[in-house]
N, C-alpha and C positions, 0 to 999 in steps of 0.2 A: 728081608731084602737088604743088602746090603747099599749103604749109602754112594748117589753118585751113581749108579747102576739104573740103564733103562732101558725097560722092555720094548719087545720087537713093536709093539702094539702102538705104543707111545713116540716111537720112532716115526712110524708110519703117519701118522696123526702129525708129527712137526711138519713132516715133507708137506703133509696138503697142507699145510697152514701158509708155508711157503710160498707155496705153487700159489695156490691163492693169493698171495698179496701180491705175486708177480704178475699174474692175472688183472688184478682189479687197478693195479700200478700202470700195465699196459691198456686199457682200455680207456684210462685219464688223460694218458701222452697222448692216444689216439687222438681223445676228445681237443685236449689244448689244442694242439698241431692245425686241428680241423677249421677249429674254432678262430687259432691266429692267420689258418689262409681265408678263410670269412672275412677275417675284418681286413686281412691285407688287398683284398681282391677289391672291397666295398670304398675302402679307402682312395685304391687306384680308380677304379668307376666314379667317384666322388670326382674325383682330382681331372679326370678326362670332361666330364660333365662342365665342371665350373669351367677349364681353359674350350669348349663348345659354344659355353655362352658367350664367352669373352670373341671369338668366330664368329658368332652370330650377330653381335653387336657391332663388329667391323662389318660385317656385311649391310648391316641397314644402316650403316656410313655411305659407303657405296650404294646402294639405292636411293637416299637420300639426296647423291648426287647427281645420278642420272638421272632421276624426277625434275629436278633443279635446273638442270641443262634440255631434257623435253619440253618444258613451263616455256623457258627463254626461248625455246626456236619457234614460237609461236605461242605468246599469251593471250590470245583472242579464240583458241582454239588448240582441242587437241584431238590428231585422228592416230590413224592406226599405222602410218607412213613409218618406215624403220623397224619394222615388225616387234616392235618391244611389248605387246599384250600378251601376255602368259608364254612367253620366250626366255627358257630358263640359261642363266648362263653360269657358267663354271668358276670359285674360284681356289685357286692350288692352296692347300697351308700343310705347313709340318706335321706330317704322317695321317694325312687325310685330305676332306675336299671338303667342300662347302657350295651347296648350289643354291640359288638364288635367281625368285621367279616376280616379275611384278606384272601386275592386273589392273585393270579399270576397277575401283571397288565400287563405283555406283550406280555401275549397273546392274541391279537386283535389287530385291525389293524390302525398303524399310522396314523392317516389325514394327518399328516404332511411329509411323507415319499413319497405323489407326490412330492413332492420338495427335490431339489438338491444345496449344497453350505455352506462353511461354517458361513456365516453371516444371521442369519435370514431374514433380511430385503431385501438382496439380493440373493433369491433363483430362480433357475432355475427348466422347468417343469423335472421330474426323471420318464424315458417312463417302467423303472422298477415297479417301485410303482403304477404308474399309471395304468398298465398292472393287476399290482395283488387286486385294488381295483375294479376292471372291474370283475374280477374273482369273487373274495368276491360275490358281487352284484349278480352275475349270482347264483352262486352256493347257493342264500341264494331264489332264486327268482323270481327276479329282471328283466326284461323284456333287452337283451343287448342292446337295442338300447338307451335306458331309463339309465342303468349303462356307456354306453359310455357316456354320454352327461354331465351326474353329475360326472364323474370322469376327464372328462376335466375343466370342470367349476373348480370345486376344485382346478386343478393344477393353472388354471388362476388366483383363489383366492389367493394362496400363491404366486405365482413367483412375482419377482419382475416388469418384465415388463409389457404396457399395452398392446401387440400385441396378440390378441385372437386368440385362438387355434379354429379348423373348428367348431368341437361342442364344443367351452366352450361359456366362460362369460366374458367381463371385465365392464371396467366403463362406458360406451355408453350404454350398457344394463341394469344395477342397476341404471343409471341417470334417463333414461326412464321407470321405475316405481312409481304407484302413491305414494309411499314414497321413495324418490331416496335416495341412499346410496352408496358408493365406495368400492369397491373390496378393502380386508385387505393388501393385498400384500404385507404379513408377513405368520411367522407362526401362526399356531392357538393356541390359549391359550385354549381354553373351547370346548369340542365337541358341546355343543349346537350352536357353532358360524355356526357350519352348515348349520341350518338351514334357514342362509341368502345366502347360494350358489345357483344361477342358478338352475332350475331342481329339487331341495331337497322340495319334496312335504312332511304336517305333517306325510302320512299317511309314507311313503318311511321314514321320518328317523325314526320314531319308529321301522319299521322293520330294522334298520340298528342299531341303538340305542345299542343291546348288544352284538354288533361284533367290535364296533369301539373303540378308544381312542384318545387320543391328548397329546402323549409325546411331552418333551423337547426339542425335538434332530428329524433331519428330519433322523434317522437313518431310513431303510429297518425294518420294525415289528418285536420285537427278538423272535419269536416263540422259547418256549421251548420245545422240543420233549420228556420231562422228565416230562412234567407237563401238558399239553396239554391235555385234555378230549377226549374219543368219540365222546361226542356231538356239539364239538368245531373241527368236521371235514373239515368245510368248511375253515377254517385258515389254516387249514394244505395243503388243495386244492387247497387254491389262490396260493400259493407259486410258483407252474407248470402249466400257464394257458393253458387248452386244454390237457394236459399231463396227471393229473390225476382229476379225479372225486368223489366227495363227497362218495359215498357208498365203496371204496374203500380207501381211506381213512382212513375212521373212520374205517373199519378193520383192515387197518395198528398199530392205535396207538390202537387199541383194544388187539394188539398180543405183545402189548411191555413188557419186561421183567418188575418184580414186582421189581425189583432193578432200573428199568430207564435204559440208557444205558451210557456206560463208557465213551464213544466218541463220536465226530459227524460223524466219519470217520465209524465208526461200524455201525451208524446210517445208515450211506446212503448207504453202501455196502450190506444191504440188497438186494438180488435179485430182488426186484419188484421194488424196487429205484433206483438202479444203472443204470438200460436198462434205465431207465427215462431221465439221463443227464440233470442231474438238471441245472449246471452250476455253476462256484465258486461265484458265485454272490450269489446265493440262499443257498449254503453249509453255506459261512458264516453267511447267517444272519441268520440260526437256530444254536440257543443255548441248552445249557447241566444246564446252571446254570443260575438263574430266577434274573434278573437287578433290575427290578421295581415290585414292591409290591403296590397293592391298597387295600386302609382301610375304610370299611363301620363302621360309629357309629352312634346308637341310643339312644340318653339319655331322660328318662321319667320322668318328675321331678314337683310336685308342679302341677299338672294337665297342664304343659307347654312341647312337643316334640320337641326333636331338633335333626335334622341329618345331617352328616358331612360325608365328601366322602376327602382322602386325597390322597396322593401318596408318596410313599417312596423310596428313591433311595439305595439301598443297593451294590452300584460298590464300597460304600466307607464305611469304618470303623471307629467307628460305623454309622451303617444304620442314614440316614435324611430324616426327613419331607422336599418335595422338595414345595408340594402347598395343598393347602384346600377347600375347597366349604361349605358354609354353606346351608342349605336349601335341599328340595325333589332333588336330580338327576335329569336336564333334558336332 
């Protein structure tokens, strides 16, 4: 063979070697291309997300004001006058919207109010709280035997100690799970922390889901009698467990004066309350004037959704954001 000289064979052989690297060349650019609209698209989603938040935090300016200016047109009391409880209102921003909803937050019932004590981490079971979570449970459903057991479990969660209650829960029992875990034996920060108590089936807290909350403070639930719904009778029912009943109830706060009432003392001196004998226990914990305020926002922005669920403590002037949640409610 003469040098410099190559067969057909050897010819054919370079092409697909060609072919091939233009091949494996084109499915790199592919990959790059893919991969730089990945990061560019993540980057813009990043970039919409953070100027959402920065929305969201103007907006619970603005609620922080209108809380602020409710408080002032009546500090002795807050009703339902102005239709501002769960009345979402709109507001415009550059290439989207942002809606914004505020609520009575204490009207629902404390997790935290089985427990008793001034030190979070050192509470005792509270047979009050515990009593009117049983209640809740029943009046909403709830099978008692089934509310007994998840409303002890819960107090075992918060109290400080490990000595289980007949039907609760402590650490021997969450050890013994194929994901073991330890009773908080604290307050609860998040109502979803529920869902690791004893007893707390998905299908049960969703049905409990928008009756409940997770204040600060293991205070007794500060039902307000001035703000309170018809159809939020069952909170007004746990209050007197066995004493009154949901359909009677909600006739109660169905007959309330369109002004709310002056006092709690007028409150309960109503005839069909008084025979009741609530107890000073119960007197006080229903309120004339609304503590906590909760703030639903939705901001739409850049094809990115963001929602935020806050709490606002308005015992103090001016009203504070006390905590926040990013993300869907769970």
């Amino acid at each position: 063979m003469k040098r410099g000289v190559i067969k057909k064979g050897e010819r054919g052989a370079a092409l697909l070697s060609v072919l091939l690297l233009v091949a494996v060349m084109a499915v790199l650019s592919v990959s790059a291309l893919e991969r730089l609209k990945l990061s560019t698209h993540l980057a813009a989603n990043a970039a919409a997300i953070d100027q959402a938040r920065a929305f969201g935090q103007a907006a619970e300016t603005l609620a922080l004001m209108r809380i602020d200016d409710l408080v002032a047109r009546d500090p002795a009391k807050t009703t339902l006058a102005g239709g501002w409880n769960g009345r979402s209102f709109n507001l415009p921003i550059p290439g989207g919207i942002a809606t914004a909803r505020v609520r009575d937050g204490g009207n629902c019932f404390n997790l935290n109010s089985v427990g008793i004590g001034q030190i979070p981490t050192k509470l005792q079971p509270n047979p009050t709280g515990i009593a009117q979570f049983v209640a809740l449970m029943e009046a909403i459903g709830i099978e008692t035997k089934v509310a007994r057991r998840v409303a002890a479990a819960l107090a075992d969660w918060v109290d400080a100690d490990d000595m289980q209650a007949p039907e609760g829960a402590e650490d021997d029992y969450y050890r013994s799970l194929a994901v073991p875990y330890l009773a908080a034996n604290a307050r609860i920060t998040d109502v979803s922390e529920l869902r690791a108590v004893a007893g707390v089936t998905p299908e049960l807290y969703a049905r409990l889901r928008p009756w409940i909350c997770a204040l600060p403070s293991n205070s007794l639930s500060p039902i307000n009698v001035n703000t309170l719904l018809p159809d939020q009778a069952p909170l007004f029912a746990m209050l007197m467990p066995g004493r009154l009943d949901v359909p009677r109830a909600r006739q109660m706060l169905a007959q309330r004066p369109p002004g709310g009432y002056a006092s709690t003392v007028e409150f309960w001196r109503l005839p069909a309350l008084e025979a009741l004998n609530p107890g000073q226990e119960v007197i006080g914990q229903t309120k004339l004037r609304t503590e906590w305020f909760a703030l639903d926002i939705m901001v739409e922005l850049g094809g990115a959704e963001l929602e935020e669920t806050a709490l606002i403590d308005s015992t103090r002037e001016p009203a504070r954001l006390v905590s926040r949640q990013w993300g869907d409610p769970t």
